[in-house]
Each structure stands twice: as structure tokens, then as C-alpha cells.
N, C-alpha and C positions, 0 to 999 in steps of 0.2 A: 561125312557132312550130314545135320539134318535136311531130311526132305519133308518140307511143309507141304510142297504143290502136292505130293502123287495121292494123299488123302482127300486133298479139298478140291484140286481138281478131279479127279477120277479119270475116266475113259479119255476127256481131254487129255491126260497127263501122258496117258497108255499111249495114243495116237502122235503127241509130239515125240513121244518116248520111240516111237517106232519110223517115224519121217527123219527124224534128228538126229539119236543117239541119246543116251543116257546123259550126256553134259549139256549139251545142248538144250535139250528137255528140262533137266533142270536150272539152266539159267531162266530160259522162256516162261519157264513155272513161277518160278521166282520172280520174276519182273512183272510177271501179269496179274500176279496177286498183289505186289506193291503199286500198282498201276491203280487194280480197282480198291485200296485200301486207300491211296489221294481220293480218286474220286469220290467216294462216300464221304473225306472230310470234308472236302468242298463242298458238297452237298450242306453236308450238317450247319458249314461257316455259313454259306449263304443261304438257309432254308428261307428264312422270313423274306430277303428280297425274291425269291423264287417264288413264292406263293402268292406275295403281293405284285409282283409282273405275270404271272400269268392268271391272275384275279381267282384263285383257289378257296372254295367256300367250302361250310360244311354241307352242303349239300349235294355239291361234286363227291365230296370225300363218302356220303351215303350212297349216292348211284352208284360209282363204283364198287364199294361193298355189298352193296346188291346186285351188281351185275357178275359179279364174283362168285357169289354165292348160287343165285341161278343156272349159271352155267356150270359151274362143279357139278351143282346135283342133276342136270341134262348130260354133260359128259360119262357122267357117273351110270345112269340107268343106260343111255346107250352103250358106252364102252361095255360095262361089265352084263348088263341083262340081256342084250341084241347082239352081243359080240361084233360090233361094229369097228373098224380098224381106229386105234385114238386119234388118229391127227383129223379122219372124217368126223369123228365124234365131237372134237372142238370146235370145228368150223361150223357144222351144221349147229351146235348149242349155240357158238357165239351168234350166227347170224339170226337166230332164232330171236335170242335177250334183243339185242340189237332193235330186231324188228316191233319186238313186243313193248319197248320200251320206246320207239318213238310212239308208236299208235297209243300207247296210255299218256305222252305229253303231248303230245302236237293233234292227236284228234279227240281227246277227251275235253 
């Protein structure tokens, strides 16, 4: 049979591969990619009442990609130049943006 999941899952795939068995593994694979492959059409069917119920602008959609952005390159000089462990490196970047970016809205 093809096995779609053990690529696009990876380590996932390994790990049900080793709790499960090999069938099982690949049922669970398979169902969990057609799982998230509805819900992204859903998504797509319903994008426009989604963005108009939760009142989505473009200006959300720019903080966000600037908060994206900022924090990568904060992750990035601490993970790789401080050698700081990554999941500390996210946390301290995010709350960092976080911070930085109420004090440029709400006290500028």
C-alpha cells in the first residue's frame, strides 16, 4: 500500500509507528491527514464569514506579520548566537514583541 503519512507526518508517524504497530500507524496516519485536509476546506468554504465574525482587518493581518517577523529574528540571534535552549528562545522573544508592542500602542 502507499504510505502518504510516514513522509508528511514524520517523527509523528515514527512514534504512532512504535505505540501502534505498523497498521495501525498507518490507519491513524491516514485518517489524521484526511482529518486536517476537511478542515482546511472548511476553512477555505467559510473564510469570508470567518474573518467578518471575528472583524479581521488588515491591520491584524500586518501586526501579525510583524510580530512574526520580530520574533524570528529575536529567536534567531538567541537560539543560534547565545546558544540559548529554542523553546527558551521563543518564549523570551515572544514576550519580548509582546511587550514591545503594547508599549508602542497603548502608551504612545
Amino acid at each position: 500500500m502507499v504510505n502518504l503519512a510516514e513522509p508528511l507526518l514524520g517523527g509523528l508517524y515514527d512514534t504512532l509507528n512504535g505505540a501502534f504497530g505498523s497498521q495501525a500507524a498507518w490507519l491513524l496516519g491516514h485518517l489524521l491527514l484526511a482529518a486536517v485536509g476537511f478542515g482546511l476546506i472548511a476553512l477555505a468554504r467559510n473564510w469570508s464569514e470567518i474573518v467578518n465574525g471575528a472583524e479581521l482587518r488588515r491591520s491584524h493581518a500586518t501586526d501579525a506579520l510583524l510580530f512574526c517577523i520580530v520574533t524570528g529574528f529575536q529567536v534567531q540571534m538567541y537560539h543560534n548566537t547565545m546558544a540559548w535552549p529554542l523553546f527558551s528562545s521563543i518564549l523570551i522573544a515572544g514576550t519580548f514583541t509582546l511587550s514591545l508592542g503594547w508599549c508602542v500602542k497603548v502608551l504612545n
